[in-house]
N, C-alpha and C positions, 0 to 999 in steps of 0.2 A: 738542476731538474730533480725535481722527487721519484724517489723508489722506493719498494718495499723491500726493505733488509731487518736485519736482526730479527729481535722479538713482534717485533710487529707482524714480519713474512710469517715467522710460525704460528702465532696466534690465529691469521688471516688463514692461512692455508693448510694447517695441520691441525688447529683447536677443535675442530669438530668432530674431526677420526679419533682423538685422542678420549674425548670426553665417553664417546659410543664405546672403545676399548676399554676405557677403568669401570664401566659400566659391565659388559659383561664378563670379563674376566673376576668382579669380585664376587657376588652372590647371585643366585637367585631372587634375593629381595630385594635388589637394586633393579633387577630388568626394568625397562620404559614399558609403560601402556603405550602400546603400540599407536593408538589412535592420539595423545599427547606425543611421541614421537615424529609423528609423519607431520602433523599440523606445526612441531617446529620445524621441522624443515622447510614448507612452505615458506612459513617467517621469517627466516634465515637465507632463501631466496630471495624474496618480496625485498629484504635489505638489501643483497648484494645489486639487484636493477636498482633500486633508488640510488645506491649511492656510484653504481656507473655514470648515473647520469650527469653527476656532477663533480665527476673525476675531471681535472685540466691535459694531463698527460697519456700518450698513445699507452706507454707501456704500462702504466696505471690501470686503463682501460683492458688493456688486452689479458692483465693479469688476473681484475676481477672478470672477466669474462672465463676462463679456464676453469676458473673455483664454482661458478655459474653452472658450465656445462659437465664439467664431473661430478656434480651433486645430483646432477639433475641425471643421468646416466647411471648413477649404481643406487637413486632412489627409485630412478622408475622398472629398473631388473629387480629390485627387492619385492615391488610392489606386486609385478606380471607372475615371478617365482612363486613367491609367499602368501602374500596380500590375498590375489583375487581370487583365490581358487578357494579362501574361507568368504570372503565377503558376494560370491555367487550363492553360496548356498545360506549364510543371513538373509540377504536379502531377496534372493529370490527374483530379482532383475538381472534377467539376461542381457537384456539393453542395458542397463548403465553400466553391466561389467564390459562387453562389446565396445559401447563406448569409452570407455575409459582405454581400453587398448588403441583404440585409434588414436585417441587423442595422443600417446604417448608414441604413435607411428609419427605425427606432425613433430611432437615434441621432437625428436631422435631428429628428422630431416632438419628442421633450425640447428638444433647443435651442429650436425655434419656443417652444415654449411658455414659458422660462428668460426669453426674450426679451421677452415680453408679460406676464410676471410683474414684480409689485410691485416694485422693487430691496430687495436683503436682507429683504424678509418673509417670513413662515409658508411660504407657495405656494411660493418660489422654494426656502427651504430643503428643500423637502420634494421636488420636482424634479432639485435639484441630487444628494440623496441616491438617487433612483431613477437619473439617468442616470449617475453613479458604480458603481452595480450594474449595470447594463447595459452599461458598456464595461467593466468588468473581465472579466466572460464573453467578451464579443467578442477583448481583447485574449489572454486565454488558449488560445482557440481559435488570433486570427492566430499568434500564436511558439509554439504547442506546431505546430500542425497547417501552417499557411499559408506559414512563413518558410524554413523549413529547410529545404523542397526547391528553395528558391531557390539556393541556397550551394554543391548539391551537382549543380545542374545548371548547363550550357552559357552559362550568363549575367555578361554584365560587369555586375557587381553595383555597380560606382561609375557608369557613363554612365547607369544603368537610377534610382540615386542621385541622379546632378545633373539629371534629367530629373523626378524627384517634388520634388525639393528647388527646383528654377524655378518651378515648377506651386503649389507650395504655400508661397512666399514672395510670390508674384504675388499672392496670393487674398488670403493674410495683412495684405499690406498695402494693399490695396482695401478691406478689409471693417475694418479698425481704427477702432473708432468711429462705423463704419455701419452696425452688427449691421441686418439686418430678417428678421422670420420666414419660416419655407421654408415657401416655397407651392407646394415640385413634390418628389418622392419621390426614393430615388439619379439619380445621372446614368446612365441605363439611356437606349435606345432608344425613343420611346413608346411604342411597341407591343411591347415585352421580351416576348420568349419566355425560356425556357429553353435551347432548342435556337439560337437568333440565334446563338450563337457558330460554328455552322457552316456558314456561308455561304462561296463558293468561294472559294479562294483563289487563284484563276486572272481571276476577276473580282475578286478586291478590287487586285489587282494591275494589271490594264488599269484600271483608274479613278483608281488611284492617279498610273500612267504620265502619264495623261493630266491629273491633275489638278497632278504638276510642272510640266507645260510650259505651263496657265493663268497656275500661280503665275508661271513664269520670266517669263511677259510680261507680268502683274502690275506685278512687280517694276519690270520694265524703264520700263514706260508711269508707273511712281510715280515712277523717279528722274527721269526728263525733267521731270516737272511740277514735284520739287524744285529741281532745279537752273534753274529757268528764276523759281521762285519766288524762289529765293535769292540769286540776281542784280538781281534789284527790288527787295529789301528796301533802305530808304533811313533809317524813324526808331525801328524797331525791335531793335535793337541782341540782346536778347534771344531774339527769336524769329530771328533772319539766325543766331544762333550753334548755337541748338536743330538748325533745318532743315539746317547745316551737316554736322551731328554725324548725323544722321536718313540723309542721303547720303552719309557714310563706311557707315553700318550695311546700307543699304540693296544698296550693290557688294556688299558681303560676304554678303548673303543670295544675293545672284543668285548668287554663288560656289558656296553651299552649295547651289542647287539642282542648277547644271550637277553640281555631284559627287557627288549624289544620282542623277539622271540617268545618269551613266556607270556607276553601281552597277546600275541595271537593265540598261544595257546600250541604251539607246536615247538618240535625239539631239533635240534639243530642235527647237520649229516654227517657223522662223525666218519665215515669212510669217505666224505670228497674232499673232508678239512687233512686228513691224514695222507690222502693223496697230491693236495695241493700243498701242501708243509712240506713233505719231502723233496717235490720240484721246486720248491723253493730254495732249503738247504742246497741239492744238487746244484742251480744255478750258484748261490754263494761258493760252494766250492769249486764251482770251475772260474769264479774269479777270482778265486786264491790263488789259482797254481799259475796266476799272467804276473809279468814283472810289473806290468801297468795296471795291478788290482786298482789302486786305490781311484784310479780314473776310471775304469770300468764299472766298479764299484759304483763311483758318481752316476754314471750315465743310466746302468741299470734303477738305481732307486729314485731320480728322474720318474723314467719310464713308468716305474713303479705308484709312485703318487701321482701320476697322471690320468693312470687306470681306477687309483681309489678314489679320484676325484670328482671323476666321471661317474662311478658307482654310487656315491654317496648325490649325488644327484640326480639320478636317477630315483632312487630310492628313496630320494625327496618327493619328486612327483607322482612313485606309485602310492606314497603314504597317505597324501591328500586324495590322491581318488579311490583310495579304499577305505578312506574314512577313519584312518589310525592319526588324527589329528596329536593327541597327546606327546607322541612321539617324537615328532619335528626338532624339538627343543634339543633331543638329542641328538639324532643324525644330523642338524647343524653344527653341532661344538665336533664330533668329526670331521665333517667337509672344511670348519673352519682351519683346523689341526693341520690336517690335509694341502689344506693351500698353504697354509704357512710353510710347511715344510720344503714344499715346493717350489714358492718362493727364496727360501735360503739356500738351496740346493743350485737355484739358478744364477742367484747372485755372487756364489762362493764357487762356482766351477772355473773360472779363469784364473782366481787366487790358485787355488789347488792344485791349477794342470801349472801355474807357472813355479811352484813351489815344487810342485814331482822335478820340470824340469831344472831346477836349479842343484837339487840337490843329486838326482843323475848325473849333473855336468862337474859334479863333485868327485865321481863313483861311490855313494852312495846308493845303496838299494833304496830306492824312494817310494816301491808299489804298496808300502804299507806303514 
């Protein structure tokens, strides 16, 4: 019976995260035009149904269905995130940005349900064939109606690219193999009107201001506790090199805020950054003095990226509605920072608490 193994599995199921990743981690002059981005992915769906339908084996079936439904998940958050909130004010239809939200509420219910379905049986095929009718409409609609007034208005159509292309290689590869059913409808607002998009933009702008100079001292109060962390690392060789790499990333976000900052034209709070950096350092040294730093240590910087991760998204959506479009490109490459970090922090804390235990059960001081 045929599988997908080796080169083939990765090609099929990693090749696309891969390609989106050497893309933006090398230049600026590499970002995708976001509107050539999205329509391959259509393409690159539009192939994965054709060639379900002519797959022989369940587990064949079930595997391209995953690859189906996790594309189609962190293409349609890239889109709700990033997308629509520049393509409402191109184009100027409220209805077809409206629409296009629903459509990705149906889209979302097929997945769940793809997801909970049999692998390769009856249900699944028969789902798989309705949500292939259903983005074909949606797709026709976004490139005849959605795309094209993107091209022909005011917009950097690659920063607008590597900013959906971060957003939906992040998701992509989060969700790889962790498919779970959508238990919540587009990324809308909870309380989504229609009319939401018209909120001041005098006010999304003072929240926004103020919500860089949180971040900046954020920022500030994280590198202290990194570099005071990474100073004490003594048997973790792996995690001293992480946290290392974490405070090169981390200067570099403070950077991009100050120059976010100066784009509004305002100066940042140098007494809440001085007061946030010191709780900060304090929290570092009260995980010095536990035998169990280096797990505490864990848990806090955790906690820690979970909060910048939040922020930087938020700060996403006050940017677009106060009209600091330009900006995005950056506060993407820290959210994206951000989740990475996060992500290896999550993946390396059962190494780490099993490695303190081992070398405890040594009598070795292990907290650091």
């Amino acid at each position: 019976m045929a599988t997908f193994t080796g080169s083939m599995a990765r090609e099929d199921a990693g090749g696309l995260i891969m390609t989106v990743m050497e893309r933006i981690t090398v230049s600026d002059k590499v970002l995708p035009d976001v509107t050539a981005l999205l329509k391959q992915d259509h393409r690159q769906v539009e192939a994965w149904f054709e060639a379900y339908g002519r797959l022989p084996y369940p587990e064949q079936k079930a595997h391209v269905a995953r690859q189906i439904c996790t594309a189609l998940k962190a293409h349609a958050s890239a889109e709700e995130i990033i997308l629509y909130p520049f393509a409402r004010s191109a184009t100027g239809d409220d209805a077809l940005i409206d629409r296009s939200f629903d459509d990705h509420g149906r889209i979302k219910d097929l997945v769940a349900a793809i997801e909970l379905a049999e692998p390769g049986g009856p249900e699944m095929d028969d789902l798989i064939q309705r949500l292939a009718t259903e983005l074909r409409l949606h797709v026709v609609e976004e490139e005849g109606k959605l795309l094209p007034p993107l091209r022909t208005g005011n917009i950097d159509l690659y920063a607008l690219g590597g900013a959906v292309a971060a957003r939906r290689a992040e998701l992509m590869a989060a969700d790889m193999g962790k498919s779970t059913p959508r238990t919540h409808g587009p990324l809308k607002p909870i309380y989504w009107r229609p009319d939401m998009h018209q909120s001041s933009a005098e006010v999304a702008k003072s929240l926004f201001i103020t919500g860089l100079k949180d971040a900046h001292a954020m920022e500030r109060q994280s590198l202290q506790m990194l570099e005071l962390a990474h100073s004490r690392i003594e048997h973790y060789p792996q995690v001293r090199e992480r946290i290392a790499q974490h405070i090169d990333e981390t200067r570099l976000q403070i950077e991009r805020l100050e120059q976010i900052l100066e784009t509004t034209g305002s100066d940042r709070s140098l007494f809440k950054d001085m007061a946030m950096a010191a709780t900060g350092t304090m929290g570092a040294m009260a995980n010095a003095m536990a035998e169990d730093e280096i797990l505490k240590n864990a848990l806090a910087s955790y906690a820690q990226e979970s909060f910048e991760i939040a922020s930087y998204e938020a700060l996403i959506v006050l940017a677009q509605e106060a009209g600091y479009l330009t900006v995005l490109p950056l506060l993407g490459k820290s959210l994206t920072e951000e989740r990475a970090m996060a992500m290896w922090l999550a993946e390396h804390l059962r190494e780490v608490t099993l490695i303190f235990l081992q070398l405890r059960s040594q009598g070795v001081k292990a907290g650091r």
